[in-house]
C-alpha positions as CSV (number, residue, x, y, z in Angstrom):
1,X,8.9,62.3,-9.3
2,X,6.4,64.3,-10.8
3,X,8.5,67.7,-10.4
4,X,11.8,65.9,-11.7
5,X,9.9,64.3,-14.9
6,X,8.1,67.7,-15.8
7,X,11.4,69.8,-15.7
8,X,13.0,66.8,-17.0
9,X,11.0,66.9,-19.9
10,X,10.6,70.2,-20.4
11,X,14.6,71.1,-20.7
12,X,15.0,67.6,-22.9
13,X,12.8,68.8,-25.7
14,X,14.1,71.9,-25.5
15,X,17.6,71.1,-25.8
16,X,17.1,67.6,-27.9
17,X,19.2,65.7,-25.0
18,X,18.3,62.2,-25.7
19,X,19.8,61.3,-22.2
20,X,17.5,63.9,-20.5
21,X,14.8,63.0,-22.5
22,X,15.7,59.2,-21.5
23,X,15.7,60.4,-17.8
24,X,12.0,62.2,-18.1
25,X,10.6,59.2,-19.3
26,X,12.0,57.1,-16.2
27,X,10.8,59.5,-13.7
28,X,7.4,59.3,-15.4
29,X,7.6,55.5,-14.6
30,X,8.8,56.5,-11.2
31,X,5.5,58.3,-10.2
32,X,3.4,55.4,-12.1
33,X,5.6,53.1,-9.6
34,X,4.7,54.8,-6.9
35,X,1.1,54.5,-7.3
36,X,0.9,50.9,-8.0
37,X,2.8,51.2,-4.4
38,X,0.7,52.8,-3.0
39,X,-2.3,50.9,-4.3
40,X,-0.7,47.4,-3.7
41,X,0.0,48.1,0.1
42,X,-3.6,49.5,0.7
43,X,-4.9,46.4,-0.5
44,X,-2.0,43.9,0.8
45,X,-2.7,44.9,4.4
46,X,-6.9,43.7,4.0
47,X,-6.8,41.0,6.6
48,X,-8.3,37.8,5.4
49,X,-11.5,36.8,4.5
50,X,-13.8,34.0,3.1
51,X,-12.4,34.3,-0.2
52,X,-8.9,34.9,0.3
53,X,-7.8,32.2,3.1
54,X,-4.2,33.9,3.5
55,X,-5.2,37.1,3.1
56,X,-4.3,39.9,0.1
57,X,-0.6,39.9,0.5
58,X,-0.3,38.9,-3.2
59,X,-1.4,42.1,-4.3
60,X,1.9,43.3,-3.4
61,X,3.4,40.8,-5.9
62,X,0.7,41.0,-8.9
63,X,1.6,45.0,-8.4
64,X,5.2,44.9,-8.3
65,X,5.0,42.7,-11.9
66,X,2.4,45.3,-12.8
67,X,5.6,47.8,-12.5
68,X,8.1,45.8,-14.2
69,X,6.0,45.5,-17.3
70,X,5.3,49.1,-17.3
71,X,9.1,49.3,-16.9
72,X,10.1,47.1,-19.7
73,X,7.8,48.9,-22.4
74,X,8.9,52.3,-21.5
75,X,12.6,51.0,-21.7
76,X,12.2,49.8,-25.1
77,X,10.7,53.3,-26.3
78,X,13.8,54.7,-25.0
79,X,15.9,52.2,-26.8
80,X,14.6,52.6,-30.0
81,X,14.6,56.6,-29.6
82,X,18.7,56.4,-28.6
83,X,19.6,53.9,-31.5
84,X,18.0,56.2,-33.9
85,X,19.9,59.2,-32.2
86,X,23.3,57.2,-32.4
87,X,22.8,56.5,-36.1
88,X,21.4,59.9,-37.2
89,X,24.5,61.5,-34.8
90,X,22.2,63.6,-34.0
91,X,23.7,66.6,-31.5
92,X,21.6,68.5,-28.5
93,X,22.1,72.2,-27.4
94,X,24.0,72.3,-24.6
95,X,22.5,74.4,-21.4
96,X,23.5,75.3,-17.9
97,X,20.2,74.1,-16.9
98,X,20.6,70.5,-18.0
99,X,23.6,70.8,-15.3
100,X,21.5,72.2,-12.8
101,X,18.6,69.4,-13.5
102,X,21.4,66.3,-12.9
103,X,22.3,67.2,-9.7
104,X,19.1,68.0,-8.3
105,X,18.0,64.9,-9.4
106,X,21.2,63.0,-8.0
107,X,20.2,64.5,-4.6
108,X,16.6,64.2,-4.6
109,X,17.5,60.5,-5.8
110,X,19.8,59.3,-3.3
111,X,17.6,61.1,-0.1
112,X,14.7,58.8,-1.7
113,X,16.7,55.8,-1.7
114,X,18.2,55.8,2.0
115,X,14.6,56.8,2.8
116,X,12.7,54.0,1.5
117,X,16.0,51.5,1.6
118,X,14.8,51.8,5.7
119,X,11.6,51.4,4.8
120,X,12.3,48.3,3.3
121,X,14.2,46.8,5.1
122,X,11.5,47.7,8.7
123,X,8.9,46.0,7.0
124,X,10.7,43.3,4.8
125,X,8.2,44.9,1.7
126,X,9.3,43.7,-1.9
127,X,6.9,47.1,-3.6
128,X,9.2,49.2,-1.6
129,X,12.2,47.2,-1.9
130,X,12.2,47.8,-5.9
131,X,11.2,51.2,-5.4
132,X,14.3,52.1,-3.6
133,X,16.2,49.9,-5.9
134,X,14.8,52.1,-8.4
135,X,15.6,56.1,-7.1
136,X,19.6,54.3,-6.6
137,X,19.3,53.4,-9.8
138,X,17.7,56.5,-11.5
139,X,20.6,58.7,-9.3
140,X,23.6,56.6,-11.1
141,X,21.9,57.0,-14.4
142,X,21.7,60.8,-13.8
143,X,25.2,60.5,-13.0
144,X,26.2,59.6,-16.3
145,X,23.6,61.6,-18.0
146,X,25.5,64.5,-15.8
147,X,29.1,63.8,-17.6
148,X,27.3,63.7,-21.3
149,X,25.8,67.3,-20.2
150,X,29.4,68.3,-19.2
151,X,31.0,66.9,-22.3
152,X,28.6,68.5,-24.8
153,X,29.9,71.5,-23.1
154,X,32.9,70.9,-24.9
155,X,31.1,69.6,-28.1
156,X,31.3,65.9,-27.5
157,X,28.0,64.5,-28.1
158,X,28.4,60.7,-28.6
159,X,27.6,59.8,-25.0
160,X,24.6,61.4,-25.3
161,X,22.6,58.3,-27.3
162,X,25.0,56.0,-25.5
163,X,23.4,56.8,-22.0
164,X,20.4,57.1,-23.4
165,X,20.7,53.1,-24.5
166,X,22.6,52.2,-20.8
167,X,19.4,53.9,-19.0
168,X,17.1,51.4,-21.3
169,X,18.9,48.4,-21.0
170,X,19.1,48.9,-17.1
171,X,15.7,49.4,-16.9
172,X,14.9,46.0,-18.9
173,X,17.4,44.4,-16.4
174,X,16.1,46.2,-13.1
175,X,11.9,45.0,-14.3
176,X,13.2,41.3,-15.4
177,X,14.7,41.0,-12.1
178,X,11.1,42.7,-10.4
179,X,9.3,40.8,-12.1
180,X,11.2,37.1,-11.8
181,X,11.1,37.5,-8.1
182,X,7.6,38.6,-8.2
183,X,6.5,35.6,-10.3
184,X,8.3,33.3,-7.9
185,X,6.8,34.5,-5.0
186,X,3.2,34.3,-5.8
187,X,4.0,30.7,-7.4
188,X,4.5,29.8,-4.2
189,X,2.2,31.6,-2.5
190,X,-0.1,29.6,-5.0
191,X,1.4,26.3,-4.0
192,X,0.8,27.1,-0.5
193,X,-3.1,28.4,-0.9
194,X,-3.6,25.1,-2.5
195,X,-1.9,22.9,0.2
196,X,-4.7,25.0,2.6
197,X,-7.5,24.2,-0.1
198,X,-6.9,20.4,0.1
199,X,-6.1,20.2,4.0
200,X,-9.5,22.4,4.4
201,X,-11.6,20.1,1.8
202,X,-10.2,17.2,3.8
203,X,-11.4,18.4,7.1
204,X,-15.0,18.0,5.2
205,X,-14.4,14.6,4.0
């Protein structure tokens, strides 16, 4: 994520692709994703303690909402920076490279995905669940950031802003849905930790 967001980046600016730039900015989120991940896992799989009577499998939810926010502002950065593109009909240089760049990405994407759609589904893990969600989601966005590269080639630039909204607006949609299921699960969670509270303060009486 790091590698595709750097050349991502780097080839955006320098062509003014607001789709590629679009795409950098989601692959930035990608590697911030992958930390929380990373970080919410480590601390999910703590057994239980004193203080935490059903152990520190929220984390895994308080993380994955920690992602969808992250998502959602990024998103609206993008959206802002594509409207203003649209109106200004503002036209990119087109390169070979931005070509190349796509389709890497559409590989690297869809290995990513069947890899940690396994993962997934072996350890029934919601954190992993929306990251794999999210590499099948950033390889059809490259897919249609690939077709506004080809059709600049032809000096067609109007899809260029237009994908540039569609990979904001999907974004909002993907972290809403993150972070609903996220909520839902620690309310109950929370529900639950209570029932064990009163049965436990009982027990004293």
């Amino acid at each position: 994520n790091l590698f595709l967001s750097i050349i991502k980046g780097v080839i955006g600016f320098l062509t003014n692709s607001q789709a590629m730039i679009a795409d950098a900015f989601n692959s930035a989120t990608d590697i911030f994703t992958s930390l929380m991940t990373f970080i919410g896992n480590k601390i999910a799989s703590k057994p239980r303690d004193d203080d935490h009577n059903l152990g520190h499998g929220k984390a895994e939810y308080i993380y994955s909402m920690l992602i969808s926010i992250t998502m959602m502002l990024m998103a609206i950065i993008i959206f802002k920076d594509s409207i203003i593109s649209l109106i200004n009909k503002q036209t990119y240089e087109y390169s070979n490279w931005l070509v190349i760049i796509c389709i890497i990405t559409i590989i690297i994407k869809i290995s990513l995905y069947i890899y940690t759609n396994n993962l997934a589904k072996k350890y029934n893990n919601l954190l992993i669940k929306a990251g794999s969600k999210d590499h099948l989601i950033d390889s059809i966005i490259t897919t249609f950031n690939l077709i506004s590269c080809l059709l600049a080639k032809v000096k067609i630039y109007i899809l260029d802003p237009i994908v540039g909204l569609g990979i904001s607006i999907w974004i909002i949609y993907t972290a809403i849905t993150i972070f609903k299921e996220s909520y839902n699960v620690l309310y109950k969670l929370k529900l639950l930790e209570f029932d064990v509270n009163v049965k436990e303060a009982c027990k004293g009486c």
